[in-house]
C-alpha positions as CSV (number, residue, x, y, z in Angstrom):
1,X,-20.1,-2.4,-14.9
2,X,-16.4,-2.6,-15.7
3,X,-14.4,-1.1,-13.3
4,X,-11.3,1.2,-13.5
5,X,-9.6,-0.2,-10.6
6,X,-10.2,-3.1,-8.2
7,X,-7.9,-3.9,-5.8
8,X,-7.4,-7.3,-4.2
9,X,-6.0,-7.5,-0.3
10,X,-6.9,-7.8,3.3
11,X,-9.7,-5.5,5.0
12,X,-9.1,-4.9,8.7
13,X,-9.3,-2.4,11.5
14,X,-6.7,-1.3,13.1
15,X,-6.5,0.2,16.6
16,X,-3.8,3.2,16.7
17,X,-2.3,3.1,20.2
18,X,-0.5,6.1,21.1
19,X,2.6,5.2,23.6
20,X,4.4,7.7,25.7
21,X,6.4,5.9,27.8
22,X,8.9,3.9,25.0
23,X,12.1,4.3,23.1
24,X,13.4,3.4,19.6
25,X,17.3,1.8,19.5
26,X,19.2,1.5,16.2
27,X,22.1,-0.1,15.3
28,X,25.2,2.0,14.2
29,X,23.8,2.7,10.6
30,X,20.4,4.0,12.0
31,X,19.0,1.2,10.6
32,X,17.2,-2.0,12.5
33,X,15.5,-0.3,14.6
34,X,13.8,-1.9,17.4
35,X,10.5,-0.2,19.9
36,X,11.5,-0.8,23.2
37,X,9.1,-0.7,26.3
38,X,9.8,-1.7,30.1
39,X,9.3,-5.8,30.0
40,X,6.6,-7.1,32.8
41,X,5.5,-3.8,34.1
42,X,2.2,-1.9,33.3
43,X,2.9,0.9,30.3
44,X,0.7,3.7,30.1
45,X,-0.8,5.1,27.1
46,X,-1.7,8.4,25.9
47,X,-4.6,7.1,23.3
48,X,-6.4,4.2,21.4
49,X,-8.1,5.4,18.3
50,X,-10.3,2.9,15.9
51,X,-10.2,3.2,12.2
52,X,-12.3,0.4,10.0
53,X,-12.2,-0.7,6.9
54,X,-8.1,-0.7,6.5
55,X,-5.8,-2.1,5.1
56,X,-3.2,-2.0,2.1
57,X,-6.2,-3.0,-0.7
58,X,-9.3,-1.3,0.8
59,X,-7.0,1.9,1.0
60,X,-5.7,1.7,-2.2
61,X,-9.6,1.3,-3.6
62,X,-10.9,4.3,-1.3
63,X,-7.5,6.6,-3.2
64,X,-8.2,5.5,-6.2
65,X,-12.5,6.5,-5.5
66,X,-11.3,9.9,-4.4
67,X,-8.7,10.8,-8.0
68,X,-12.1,9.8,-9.5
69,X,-11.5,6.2,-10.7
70,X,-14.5,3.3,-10.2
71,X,-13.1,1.0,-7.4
72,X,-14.0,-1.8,-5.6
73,X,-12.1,-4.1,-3.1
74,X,-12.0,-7.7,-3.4
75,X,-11.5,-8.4,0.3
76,X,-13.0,-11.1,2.9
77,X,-15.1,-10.7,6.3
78,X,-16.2,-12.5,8.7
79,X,-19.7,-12.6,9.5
80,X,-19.2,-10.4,12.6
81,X,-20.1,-6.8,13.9
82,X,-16.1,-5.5,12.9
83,X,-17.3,-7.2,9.2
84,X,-20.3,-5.5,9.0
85,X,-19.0,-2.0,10.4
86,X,-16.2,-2.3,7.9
87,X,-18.6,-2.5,4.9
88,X,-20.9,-0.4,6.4
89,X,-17.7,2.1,6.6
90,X,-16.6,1.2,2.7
91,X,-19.9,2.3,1.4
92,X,-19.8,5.6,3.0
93,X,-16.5,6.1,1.1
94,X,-17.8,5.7,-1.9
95,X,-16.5,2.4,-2.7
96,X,-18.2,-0.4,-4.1
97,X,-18.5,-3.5,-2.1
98,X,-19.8,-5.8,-4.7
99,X,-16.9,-7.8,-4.2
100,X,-16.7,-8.2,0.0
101,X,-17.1,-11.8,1.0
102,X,-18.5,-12.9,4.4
103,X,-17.3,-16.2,5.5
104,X,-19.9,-17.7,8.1
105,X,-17.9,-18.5,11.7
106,X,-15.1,-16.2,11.0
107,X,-13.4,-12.9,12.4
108,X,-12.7,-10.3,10.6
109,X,-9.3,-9.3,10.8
110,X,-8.0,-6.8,13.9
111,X,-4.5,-5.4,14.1
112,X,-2.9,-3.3,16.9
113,X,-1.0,-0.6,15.6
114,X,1.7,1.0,17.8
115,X,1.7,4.7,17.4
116,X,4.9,6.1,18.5
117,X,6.2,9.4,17.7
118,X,5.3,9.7,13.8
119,X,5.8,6.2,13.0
120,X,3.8,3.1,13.8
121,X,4.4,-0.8,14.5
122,X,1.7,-3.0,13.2
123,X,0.7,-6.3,15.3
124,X,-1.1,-8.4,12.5
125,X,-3.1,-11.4,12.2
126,X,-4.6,-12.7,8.8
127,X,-7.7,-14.7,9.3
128,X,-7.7,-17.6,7.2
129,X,-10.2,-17.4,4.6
130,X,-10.8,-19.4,1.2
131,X,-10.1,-17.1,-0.6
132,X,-11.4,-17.2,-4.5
133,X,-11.5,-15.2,-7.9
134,X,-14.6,-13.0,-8.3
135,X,-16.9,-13.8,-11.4
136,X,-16.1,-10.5,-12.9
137,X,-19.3,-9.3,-15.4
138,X,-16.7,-7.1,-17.7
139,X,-12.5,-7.3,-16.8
140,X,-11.4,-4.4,-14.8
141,X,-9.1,-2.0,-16.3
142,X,-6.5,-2.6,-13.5
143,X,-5.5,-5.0,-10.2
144,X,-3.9,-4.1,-7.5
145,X,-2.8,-7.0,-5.3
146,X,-1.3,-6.5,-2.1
147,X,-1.5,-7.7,1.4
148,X,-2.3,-11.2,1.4
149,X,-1.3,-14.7,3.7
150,X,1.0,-17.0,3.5
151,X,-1.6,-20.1,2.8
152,X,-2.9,-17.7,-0.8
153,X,-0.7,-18.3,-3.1
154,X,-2.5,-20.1,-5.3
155,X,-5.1,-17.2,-4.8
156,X,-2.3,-14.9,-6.0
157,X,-1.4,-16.7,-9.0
158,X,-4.9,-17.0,-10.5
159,X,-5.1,-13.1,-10.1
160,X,-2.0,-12.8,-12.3
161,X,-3.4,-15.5,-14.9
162,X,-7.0,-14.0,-15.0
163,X,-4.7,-10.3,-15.9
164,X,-2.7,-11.9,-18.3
165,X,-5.4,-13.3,-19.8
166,X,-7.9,-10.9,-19.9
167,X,-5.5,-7.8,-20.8
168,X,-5.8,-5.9,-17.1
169,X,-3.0,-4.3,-16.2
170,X,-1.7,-5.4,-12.6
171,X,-0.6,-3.6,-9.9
172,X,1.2,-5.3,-7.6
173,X,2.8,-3.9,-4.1
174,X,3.7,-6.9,-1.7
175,X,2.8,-6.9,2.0
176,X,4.8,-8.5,4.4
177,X,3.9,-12.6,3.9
178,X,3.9,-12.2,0.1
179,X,7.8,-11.2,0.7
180,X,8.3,-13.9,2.6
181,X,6.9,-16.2,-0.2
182,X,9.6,-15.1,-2.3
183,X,9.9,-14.5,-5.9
184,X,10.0,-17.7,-6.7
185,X,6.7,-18.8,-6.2
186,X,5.4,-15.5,-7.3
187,X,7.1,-15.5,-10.2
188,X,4.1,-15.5,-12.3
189,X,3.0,-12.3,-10.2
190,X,6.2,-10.6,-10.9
191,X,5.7,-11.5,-14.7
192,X,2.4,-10.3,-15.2
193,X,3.0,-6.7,-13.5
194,X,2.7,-3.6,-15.1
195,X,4.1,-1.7,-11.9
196,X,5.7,-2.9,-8.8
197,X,6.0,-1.4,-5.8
198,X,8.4,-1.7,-2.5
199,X,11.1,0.2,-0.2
200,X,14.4,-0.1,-0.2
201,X,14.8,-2.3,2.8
202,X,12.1,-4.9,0.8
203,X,13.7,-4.8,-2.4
204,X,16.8,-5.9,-1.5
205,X,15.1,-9.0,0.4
206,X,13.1,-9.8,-2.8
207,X,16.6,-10.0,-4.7
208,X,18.4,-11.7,-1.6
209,X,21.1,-8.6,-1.4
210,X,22.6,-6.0,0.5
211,X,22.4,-4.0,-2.4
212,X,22.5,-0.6,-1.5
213,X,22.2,1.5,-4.8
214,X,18.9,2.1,-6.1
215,X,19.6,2.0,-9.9
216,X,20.7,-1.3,-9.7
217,X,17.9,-2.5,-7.6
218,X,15.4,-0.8,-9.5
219,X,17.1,-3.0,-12.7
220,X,17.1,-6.3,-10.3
221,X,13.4,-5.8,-9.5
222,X,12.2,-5.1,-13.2
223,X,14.2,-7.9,-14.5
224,X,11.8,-10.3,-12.2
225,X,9.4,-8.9,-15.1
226,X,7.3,-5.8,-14.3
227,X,7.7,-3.1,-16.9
228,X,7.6,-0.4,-14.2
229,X,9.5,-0.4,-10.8
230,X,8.6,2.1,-7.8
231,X,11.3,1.6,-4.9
232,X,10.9,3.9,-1.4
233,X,13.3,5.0,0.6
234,X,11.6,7.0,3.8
235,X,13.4,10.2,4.1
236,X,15.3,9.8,1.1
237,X,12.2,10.2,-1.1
238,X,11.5,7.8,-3.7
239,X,12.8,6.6,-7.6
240,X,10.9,5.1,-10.7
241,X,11.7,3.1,-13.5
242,X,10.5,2.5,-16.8
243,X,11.5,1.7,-20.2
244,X,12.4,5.2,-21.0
245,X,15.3,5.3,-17.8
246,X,15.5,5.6,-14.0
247,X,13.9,8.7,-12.0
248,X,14.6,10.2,-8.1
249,X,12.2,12.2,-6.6
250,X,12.4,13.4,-3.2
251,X,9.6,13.6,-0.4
252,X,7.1,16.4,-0.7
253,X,7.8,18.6,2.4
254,X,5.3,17.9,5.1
255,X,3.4,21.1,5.8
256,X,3.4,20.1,9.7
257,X,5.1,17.2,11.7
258,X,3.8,14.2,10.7
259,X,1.3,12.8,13.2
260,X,1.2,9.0,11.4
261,X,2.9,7.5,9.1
262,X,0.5,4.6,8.2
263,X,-0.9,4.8,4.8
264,X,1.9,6.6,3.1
265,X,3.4,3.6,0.8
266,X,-0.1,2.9,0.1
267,X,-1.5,6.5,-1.0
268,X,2.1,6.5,-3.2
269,X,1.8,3.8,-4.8
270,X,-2.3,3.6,-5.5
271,X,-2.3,7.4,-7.0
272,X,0.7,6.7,-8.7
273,X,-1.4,4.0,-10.4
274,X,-4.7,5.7,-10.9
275,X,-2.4,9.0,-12.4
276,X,-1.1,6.4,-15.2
277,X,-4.5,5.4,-15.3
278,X,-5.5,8.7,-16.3
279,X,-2.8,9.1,-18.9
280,X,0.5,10.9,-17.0
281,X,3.9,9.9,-17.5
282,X,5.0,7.5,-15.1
283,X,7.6,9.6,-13.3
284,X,4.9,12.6,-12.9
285,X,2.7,9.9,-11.9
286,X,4.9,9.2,-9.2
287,X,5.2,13.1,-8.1
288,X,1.1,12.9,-7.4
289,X,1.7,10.2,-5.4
290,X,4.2,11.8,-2.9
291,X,1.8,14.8,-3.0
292,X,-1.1,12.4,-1.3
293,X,1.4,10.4,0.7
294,X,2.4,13.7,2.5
295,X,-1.6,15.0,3.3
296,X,-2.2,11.3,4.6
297,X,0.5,11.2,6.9
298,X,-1.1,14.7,8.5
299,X,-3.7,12.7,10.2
300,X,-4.2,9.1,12.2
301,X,-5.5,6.3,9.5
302,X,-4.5,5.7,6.2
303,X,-7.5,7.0,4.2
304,X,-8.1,10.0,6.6
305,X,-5.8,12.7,4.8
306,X,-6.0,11.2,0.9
307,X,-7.0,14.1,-1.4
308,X,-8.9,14.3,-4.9
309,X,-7.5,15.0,-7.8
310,X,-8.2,18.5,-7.6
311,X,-6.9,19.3,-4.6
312,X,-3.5,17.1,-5.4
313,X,-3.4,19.7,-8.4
314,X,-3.6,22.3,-6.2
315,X,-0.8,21.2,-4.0
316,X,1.3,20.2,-6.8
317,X,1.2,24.1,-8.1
318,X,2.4,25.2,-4.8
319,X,5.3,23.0,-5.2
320,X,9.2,23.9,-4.4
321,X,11.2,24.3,-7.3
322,X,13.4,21.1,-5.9
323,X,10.4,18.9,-6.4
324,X,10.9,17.0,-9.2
325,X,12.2,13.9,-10.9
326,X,15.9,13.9,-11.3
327,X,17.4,11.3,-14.0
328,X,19.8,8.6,-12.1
């Protein structure tokens, strides 16, 4: 079958522990902001809570399943019993697993995720797997690449050259190593994006600056060569732009305190996709994707709180009237 939307990133499970004895310092801009726990004693802890079959791709897949799209993960397992629970959990989400490798004498990946207050600190570790190009029956209609290794890139590139070639549209929202990377040697990547994601703090390390207004990093990012450029900024709420000029819209007001905020950037950014995918402007595109963002961050996991289409309509019709895009 050819699917609407495959996504390509790490699968793991991550085990939300909730710390009550811990404090967060900032430096004089609120910014830098380091968790800080008593060094070489015994902390307590309030909770640990598992949730498999994470991470950036496999969420994104499981958004996209729910706004109605077909989706499948291109991810990689290890032949263990966190692998199999994983895929076991993928299929119960109604997402196809066609495309989940297991690599005999591996792990599966594991992170520790450091729930404190409504925000979270990740521990991760990326297996290393050989990772390789499905044989794809019919190109998809989109990728979306995102959390990957160092040791991938050549991995990364070939995804961008089979899009290129094969007229999918790529998605691309960088985790953490693919930053590191640098646009440089992702420059294909960059090049053969149809929409790029980050926040504010990543943006200005893809573009080496200190940059603090978003216009002109939104124009530094989409000159790197995506047509469309998403760029978050927490609290702030988030801006968009396209060919047709530059967008701010702010955060959809939480309905209660947020309990996590794991999963946010990804619920954004994949719904924002699938809405263009389904024919909405960009920049209304976007506004459905702060709509989900804001249900996922209700509940503990990122894939918990994401809604269907019908019930993001529903929640966009009860909108405030200060909801919406603003031209920058």
């Amino acid at each position: 079958m050819r699917y609407d939307f495959v996504s390509f990133g790490d699968i793991t499970t991550d085990a939300f522990i909730k710390l009550k004895d811990a404090r967060v310092n900032c430096d004089i801009n609120d910014e830098n902001c380091m968790l800080c726990v008593k060094f070489g004693q015994k902390i307590p802890f309030e909770s640990v809570t598992e949730v498999l079959a994470v991470g950036n791709g496999p969420n994104a897949a499981v958004s996209a399943h729910r706004l109605g799209l077909s989706s499948a993960p291109v991810t990689d397992i290890g032949d263990d019993r966190n692998g199999t629970d994983c895929v076991a959990a993928l299929k119960e989400r109604g997402v196809s697993t066609e495309y989940v490798r297991v690599h005999p004498g591996k792990k599966t990946n594991y992170h520790y995720v450091l729930q404190y207050e409504a925000e979270r600190t990740i521990l991760v570790k990326h297996e290393e797997f050989d990772y390789k190009m499905p044989a794809f029956s019919e190109p998809p209609k989109w990728f979306y690449l995102t959390s990957l290794p160092l040791h991938s890139i050549d991995y990364q590139l070939s995804i961008a050259k089979y899009a290129k070639e094969n007229g999918v549209k790529l998605a691309f929202q960088p985790g953490t190593f693919q930053l590191k990377l640098g646009k440089e040697k992702l420059a294909p990547v960059y090049q053969a994006s149809e929409i790029f994601f980050c926040n504010k703090e990543e943006a200005q390390q893809v573009l080496g600056t200190d940059e603090h207004d978003i216009k002109k990093l939104l124009t530094g990012v989409r000159a790197l060569g995506p047509k469309i450029v998403v760029i978050t900024d927490g609290p702030k709420g988030s801006s968009i732009m396209d060919e047709n000029g530059a967008w701010s819209a702010p955060m959809y007001p939480d309905p209660a305190p947020p309990k996590n905020r794991t999963g946010a950037g990804d619920a954004t950014a994949s719904t924002t996709v699938a809405y263009i995918e389904k024919g909405l402007e960009p920049k209304n595109a976007l506004l459905r994707g702060l709509v989900n963002a804001a249900s996922v961050v209700q509940g503990v996991g990122a894939q918990t709180g994401l809604l269907t289409d019908t019930q993001i309509e529903e929640w966009f019709a009860k909108r405030p009237p200060e909801f919406k895009t603003t031209a920058i």
